[in-house]
MOPAC internal coordinates of N, CA, C and O (Angstrom, degrees):
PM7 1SCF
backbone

  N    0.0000 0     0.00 0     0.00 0    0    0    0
  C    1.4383 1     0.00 0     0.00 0    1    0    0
  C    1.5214 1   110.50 1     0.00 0    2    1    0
  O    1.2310 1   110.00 1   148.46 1    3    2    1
  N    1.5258 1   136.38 1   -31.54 1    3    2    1
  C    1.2573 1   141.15 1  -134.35 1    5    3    2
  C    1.8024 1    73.66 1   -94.71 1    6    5    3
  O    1.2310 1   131.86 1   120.25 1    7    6    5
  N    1.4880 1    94.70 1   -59.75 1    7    6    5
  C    1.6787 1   105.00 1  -164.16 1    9    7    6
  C    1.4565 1   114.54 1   -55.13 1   10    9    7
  O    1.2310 1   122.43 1   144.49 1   11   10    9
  N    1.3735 1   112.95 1   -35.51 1   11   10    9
  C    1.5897 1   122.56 1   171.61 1   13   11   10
  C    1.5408 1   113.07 1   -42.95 1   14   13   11
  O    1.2310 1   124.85 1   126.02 1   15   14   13
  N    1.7848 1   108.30 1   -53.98 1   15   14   13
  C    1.2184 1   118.35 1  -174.45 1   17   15   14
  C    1.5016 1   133.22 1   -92.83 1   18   17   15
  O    1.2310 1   131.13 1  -171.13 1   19   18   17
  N    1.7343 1    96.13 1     8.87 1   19   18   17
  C    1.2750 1   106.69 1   172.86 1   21   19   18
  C    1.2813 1   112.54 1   -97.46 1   22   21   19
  O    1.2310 1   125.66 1   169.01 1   23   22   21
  N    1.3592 1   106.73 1   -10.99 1   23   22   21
  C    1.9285 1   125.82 1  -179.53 1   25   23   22
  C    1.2259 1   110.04 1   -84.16 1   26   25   23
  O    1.2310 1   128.03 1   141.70 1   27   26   25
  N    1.6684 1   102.15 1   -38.30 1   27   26   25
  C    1.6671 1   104.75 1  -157.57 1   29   27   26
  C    1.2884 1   119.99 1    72.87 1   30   29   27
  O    1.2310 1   129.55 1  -138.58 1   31   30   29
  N    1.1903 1    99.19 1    41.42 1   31   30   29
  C    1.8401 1   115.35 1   171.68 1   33   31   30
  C    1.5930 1   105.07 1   -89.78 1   34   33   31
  O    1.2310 1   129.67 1   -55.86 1   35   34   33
  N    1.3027 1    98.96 1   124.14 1   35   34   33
  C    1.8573 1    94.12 1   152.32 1   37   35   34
  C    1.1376 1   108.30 1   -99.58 1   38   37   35
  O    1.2310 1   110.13 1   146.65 1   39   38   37
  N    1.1166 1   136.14 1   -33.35 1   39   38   37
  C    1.5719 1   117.44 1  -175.32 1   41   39   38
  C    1.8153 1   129.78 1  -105.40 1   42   41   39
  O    1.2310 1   114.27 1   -44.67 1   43   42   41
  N    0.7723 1   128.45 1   135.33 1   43   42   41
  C    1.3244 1   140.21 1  -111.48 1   45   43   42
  C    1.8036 1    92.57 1  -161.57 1   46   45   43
  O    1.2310 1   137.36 1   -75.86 1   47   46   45
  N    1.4130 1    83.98 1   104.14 1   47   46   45
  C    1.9669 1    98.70 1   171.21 1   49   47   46
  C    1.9664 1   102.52 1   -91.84 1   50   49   47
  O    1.2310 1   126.78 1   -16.89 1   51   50   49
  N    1.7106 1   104.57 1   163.11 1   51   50   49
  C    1.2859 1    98.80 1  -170.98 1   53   51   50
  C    1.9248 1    68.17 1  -155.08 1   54   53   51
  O    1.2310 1   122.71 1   -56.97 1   55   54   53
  N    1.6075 1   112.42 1   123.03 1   55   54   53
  C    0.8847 1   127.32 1  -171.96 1   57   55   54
  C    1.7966 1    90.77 1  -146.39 1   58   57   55
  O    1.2310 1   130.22 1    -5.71 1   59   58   57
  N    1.5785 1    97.90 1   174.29 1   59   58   57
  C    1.6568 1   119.36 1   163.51 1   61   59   58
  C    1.6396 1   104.50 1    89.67 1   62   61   59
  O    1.2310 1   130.17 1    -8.93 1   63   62   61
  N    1.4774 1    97.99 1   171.07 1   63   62   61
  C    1.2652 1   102.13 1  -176.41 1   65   63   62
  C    1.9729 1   122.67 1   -54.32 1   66   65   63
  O    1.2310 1   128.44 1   146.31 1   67   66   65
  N    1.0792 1   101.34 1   -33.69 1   67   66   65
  C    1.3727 1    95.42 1  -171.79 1   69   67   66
  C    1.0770 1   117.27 1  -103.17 1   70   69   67
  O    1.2310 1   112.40 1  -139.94 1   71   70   69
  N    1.5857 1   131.94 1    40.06 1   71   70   69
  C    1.5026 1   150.49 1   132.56 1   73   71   70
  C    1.1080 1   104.01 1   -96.46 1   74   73   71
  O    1.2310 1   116.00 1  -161.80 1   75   74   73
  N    1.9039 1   125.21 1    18.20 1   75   74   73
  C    1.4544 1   120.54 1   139.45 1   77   75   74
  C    1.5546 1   130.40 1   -36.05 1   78   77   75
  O    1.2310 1   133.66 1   133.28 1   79   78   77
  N    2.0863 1    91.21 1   -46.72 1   79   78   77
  C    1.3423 1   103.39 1  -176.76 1   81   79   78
  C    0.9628 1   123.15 1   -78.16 1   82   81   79
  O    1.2310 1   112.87 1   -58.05 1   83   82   81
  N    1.4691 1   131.07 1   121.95 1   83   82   81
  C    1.3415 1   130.44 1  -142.34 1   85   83   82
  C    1.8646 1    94.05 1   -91.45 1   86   85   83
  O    1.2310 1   117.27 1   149.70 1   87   86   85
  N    1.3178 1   122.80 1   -30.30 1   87   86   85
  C    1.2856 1   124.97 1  -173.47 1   89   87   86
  C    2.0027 1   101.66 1   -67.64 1   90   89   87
  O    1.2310 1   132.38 1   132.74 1   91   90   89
  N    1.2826 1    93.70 1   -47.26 1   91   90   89
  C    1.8713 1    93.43 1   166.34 1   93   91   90
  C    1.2449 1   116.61 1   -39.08 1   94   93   91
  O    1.2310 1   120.34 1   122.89 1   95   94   93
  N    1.3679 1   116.95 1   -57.11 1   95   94   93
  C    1.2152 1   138.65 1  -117.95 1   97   95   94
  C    1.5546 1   102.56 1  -105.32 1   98   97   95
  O    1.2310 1   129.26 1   152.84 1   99   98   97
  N    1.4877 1    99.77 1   -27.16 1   99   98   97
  C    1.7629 1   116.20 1   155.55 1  101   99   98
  C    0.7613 1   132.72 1  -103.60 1  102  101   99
  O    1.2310 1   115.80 1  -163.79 1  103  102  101
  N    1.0889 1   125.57 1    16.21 1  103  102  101
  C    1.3634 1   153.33 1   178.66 1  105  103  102
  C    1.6037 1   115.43 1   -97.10 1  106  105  103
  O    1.2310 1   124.79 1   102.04 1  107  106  105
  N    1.3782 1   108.41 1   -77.96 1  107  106  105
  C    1.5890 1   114.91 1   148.01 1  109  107  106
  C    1.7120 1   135.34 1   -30.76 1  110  109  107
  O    1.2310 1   124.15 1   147.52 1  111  110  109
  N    1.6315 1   109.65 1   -32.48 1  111  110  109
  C    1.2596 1   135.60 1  -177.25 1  113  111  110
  C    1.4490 1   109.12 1   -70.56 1  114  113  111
  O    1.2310 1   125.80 1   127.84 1  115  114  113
  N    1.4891 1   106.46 1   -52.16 1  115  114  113
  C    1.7778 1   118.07 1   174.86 1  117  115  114
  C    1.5516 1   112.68 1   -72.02 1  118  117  115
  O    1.2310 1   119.72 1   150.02 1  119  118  117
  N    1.4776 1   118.14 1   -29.98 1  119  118  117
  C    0.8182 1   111.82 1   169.43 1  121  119  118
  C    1.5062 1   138.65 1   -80.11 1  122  121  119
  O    1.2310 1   118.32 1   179.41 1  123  122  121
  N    1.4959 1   120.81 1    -0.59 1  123  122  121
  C    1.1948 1   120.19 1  -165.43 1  125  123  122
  C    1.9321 1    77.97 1  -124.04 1  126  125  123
  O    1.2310 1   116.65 1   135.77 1  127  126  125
  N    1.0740 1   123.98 1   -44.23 1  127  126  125
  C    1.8104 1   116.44 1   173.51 1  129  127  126
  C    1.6986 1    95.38 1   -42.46 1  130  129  127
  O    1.2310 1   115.43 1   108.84 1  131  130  129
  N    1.3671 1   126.28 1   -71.16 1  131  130  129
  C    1.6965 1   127.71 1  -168.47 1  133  131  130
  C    1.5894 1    86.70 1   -35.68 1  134  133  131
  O    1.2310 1   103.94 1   119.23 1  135  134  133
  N    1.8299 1   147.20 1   -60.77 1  135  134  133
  C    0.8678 1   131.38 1  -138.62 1  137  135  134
  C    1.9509 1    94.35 1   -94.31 1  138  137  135
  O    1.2310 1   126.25 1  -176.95 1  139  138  137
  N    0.5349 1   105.59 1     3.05 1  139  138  137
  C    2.2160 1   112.05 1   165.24 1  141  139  138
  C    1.9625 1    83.36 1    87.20 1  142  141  139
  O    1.2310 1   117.15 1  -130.74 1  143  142  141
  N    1.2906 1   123.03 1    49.26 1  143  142  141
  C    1.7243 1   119.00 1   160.62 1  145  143  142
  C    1.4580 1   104.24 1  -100.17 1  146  145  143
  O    1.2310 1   118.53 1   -45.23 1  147  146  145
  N    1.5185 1   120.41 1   134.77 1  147  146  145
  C    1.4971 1   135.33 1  -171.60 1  149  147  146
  C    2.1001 1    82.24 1   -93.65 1  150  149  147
  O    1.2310 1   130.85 1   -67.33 1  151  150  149
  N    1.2438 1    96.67 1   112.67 1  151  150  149
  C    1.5988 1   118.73 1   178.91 1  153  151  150
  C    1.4124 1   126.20 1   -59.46 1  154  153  151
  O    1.2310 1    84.41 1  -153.54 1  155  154  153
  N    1.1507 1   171.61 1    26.46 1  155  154  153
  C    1.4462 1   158.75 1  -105.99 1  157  155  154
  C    1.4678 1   101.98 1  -109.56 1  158  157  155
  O    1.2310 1   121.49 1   -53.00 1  159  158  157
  N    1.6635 1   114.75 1   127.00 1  159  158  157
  C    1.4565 1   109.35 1  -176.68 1  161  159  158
  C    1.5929 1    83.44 1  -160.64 1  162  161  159
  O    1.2310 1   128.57 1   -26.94 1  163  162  161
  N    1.5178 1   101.09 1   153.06 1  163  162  161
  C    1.5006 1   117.50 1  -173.20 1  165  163  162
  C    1.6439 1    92.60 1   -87.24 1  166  165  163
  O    1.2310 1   129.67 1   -37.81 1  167  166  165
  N    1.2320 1    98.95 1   142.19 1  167  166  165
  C    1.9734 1   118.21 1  -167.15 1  169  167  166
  C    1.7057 1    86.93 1  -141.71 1  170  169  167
  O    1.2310 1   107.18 1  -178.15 1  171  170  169
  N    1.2439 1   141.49 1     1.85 1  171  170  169
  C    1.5974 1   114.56 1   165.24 1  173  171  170
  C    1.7544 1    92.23 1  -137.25 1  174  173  171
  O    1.2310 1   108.67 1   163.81 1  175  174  173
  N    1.1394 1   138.80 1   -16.19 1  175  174  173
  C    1.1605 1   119.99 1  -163.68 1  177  175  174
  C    1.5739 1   104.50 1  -122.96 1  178  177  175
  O    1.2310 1   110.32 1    -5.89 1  179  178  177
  N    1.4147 1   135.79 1   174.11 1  179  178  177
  C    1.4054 1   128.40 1   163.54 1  181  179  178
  C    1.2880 1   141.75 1   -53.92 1  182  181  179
  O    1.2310 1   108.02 1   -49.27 1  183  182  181
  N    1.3842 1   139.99 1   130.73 1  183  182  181
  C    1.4488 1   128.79 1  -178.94 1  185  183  182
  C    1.6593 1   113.13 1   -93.73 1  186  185  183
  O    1.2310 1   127.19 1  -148.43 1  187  186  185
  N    1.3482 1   103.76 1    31.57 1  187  186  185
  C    1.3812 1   111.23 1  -176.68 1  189  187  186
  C    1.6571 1   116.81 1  -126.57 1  190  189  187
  O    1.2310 1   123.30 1    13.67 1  191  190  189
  N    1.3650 1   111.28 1  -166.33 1  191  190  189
  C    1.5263 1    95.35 1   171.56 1  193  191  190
  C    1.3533 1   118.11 1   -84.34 1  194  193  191
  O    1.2310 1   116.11 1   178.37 1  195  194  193
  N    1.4293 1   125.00 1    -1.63 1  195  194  193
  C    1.8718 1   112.71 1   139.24 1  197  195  194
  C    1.6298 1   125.35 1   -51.50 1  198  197  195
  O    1.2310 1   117.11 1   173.62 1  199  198  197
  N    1.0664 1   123.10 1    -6.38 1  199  198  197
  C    1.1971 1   132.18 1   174.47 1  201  199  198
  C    1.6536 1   113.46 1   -77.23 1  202  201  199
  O    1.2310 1   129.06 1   120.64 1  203  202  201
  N    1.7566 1   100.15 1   -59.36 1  203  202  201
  C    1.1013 1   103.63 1   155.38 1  205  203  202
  C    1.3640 1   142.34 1   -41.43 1  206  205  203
  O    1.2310 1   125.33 1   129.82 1  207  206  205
  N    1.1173 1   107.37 1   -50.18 1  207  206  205
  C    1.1741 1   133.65 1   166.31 1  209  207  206
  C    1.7924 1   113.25 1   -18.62 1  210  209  207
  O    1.2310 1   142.14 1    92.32 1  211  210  209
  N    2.0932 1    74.62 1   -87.68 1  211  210  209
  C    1.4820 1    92.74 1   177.34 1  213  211  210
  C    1.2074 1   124.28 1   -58.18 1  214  213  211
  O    1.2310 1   112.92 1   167.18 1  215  214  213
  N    2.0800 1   130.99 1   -12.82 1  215  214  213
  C    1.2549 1   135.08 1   173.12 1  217  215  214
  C    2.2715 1   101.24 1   -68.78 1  218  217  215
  O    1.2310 1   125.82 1   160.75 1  219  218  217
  N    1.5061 1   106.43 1   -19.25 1  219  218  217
  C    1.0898 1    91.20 1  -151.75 1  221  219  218
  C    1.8492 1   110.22 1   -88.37 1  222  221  219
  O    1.2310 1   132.62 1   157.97 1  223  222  221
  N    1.9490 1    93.22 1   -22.03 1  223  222  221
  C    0.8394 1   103.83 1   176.13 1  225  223  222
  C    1.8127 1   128.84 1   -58.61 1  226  225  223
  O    1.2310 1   131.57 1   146.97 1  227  226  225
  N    1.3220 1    95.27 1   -33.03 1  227  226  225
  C    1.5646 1   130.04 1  -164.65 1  229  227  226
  C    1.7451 1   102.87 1   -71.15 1  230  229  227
  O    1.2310 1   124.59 1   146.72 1  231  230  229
  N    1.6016 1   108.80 1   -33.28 1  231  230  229
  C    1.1649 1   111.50 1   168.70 1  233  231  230
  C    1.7091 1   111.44 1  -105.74 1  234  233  231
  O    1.2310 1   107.78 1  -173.89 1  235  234  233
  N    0.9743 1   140.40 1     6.11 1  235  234  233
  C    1.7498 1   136.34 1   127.98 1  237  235  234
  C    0.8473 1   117.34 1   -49.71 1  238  237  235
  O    1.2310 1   107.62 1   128.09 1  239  238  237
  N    1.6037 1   140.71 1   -51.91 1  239  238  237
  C    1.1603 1   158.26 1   179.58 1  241  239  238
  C    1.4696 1   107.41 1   -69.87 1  242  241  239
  O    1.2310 1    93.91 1   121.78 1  243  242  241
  N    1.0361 1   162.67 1   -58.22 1  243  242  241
  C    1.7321 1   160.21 1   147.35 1  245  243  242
  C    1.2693 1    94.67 1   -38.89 1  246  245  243
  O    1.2310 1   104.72 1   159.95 1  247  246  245
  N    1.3401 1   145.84 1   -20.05 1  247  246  245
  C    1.8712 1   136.66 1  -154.31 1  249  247  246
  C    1.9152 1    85.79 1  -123.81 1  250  249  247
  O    1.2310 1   105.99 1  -171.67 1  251  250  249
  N    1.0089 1   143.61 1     8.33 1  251  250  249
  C    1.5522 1   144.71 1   175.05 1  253  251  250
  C    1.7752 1    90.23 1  -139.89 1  254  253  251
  O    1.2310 1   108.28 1   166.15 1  255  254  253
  N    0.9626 1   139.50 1   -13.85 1  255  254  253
  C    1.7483 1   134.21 1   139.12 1  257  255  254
  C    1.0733 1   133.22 1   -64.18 1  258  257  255
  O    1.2310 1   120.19 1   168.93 1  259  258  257
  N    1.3691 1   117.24 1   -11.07 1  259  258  257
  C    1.2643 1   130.07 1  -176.91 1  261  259  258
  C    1.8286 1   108.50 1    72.59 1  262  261  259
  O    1.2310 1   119.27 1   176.85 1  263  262  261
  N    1.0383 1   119.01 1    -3.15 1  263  262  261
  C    1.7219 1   132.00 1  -177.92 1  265  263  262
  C    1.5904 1   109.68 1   -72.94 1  266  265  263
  O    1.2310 1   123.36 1   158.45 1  267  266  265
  N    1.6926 1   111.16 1   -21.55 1  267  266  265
  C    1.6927 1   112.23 1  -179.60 1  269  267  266
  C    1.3306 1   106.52 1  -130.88 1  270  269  267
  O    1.2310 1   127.80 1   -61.07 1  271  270  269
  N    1.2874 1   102.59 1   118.93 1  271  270  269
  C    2.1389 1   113.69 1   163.21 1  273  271  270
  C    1.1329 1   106.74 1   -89.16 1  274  273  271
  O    1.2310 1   118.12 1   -61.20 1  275  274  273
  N    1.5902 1   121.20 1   118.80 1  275  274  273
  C    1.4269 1   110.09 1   146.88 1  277  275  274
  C    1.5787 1   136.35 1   -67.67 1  278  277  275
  O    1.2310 1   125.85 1  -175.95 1  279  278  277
  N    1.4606 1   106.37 1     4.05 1  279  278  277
  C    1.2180 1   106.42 1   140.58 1  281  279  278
  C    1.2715 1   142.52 1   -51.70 1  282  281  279
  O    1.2310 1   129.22 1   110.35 1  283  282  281
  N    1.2510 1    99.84 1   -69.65 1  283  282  281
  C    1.6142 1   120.90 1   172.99 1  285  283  282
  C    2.0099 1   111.78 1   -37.56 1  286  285  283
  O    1.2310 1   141.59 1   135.94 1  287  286  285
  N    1.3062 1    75.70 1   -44.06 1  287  286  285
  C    1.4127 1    89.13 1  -169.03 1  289  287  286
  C    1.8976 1   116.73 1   -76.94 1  290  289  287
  O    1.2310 1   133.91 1   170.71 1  291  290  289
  N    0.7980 1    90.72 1    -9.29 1  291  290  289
  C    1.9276 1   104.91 1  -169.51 1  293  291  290
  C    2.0652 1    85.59 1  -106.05 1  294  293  291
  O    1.2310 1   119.75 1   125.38 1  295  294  293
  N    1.4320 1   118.07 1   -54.62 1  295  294  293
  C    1.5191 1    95.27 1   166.69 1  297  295  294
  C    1.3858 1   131.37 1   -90.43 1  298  297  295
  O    1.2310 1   129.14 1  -151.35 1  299  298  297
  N    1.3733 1    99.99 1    28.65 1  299  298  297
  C    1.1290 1    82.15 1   164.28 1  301  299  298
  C    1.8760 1   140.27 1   -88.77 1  302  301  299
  O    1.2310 1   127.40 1   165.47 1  303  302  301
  N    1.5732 1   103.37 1   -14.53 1  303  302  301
  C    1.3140 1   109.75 1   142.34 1  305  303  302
  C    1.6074 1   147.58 1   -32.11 1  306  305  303
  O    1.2310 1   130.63 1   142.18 1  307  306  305
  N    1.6149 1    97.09 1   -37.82 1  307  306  305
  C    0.9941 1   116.29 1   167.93 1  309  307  306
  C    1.6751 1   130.03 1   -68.83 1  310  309  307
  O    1.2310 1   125.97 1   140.01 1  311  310  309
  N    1.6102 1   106.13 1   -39.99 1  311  310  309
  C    1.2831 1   139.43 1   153.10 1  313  311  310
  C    1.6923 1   111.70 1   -37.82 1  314  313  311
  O    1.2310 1   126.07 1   112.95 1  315  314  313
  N    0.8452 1   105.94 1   -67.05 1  315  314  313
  C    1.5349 1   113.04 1  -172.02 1  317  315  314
  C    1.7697 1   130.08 1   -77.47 1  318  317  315
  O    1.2310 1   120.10 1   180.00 1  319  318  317

């Protein structure tokens, strides 16, 4: 929260293993909505490193489609 409001962020991701706990995890949620933060939390996929996982697969799969360059993707730093 401190860091949110030293940025001037309203919106506010809640990722990782321990927004497994769903009682945390709504807990934290009401509490940062009461303070006017727009919430972002994964509701169909994992907040863990199955998440990862499944992000990594998703880009093997576009990169054997021909849909992902790791080119593109390595300059794109450069790009920006």
């Amino acid at each position: 929260m401190k860091l949110a409001d030293q940025t001037r962020t309203n919106t506010i991701v809640l990722s990782g293993g321990v927004f497994q706990n769903r009682l945390l995890l709504e807990s934290v949620i009401e509490k940062l909505k009461l303070e006017g933060k727009t919430v972002l939390s994964a509701e169909k996929y994992l907040l863990n490193d199955g998440g990862i996982a499944l992000g990594q697969t998703l880009v093997a799969r576009l990169y054997i489609q021909k849909k992902f360059s790791l080119h593109a993707y390595r300059m794109r730093s450069k790009l920006l």
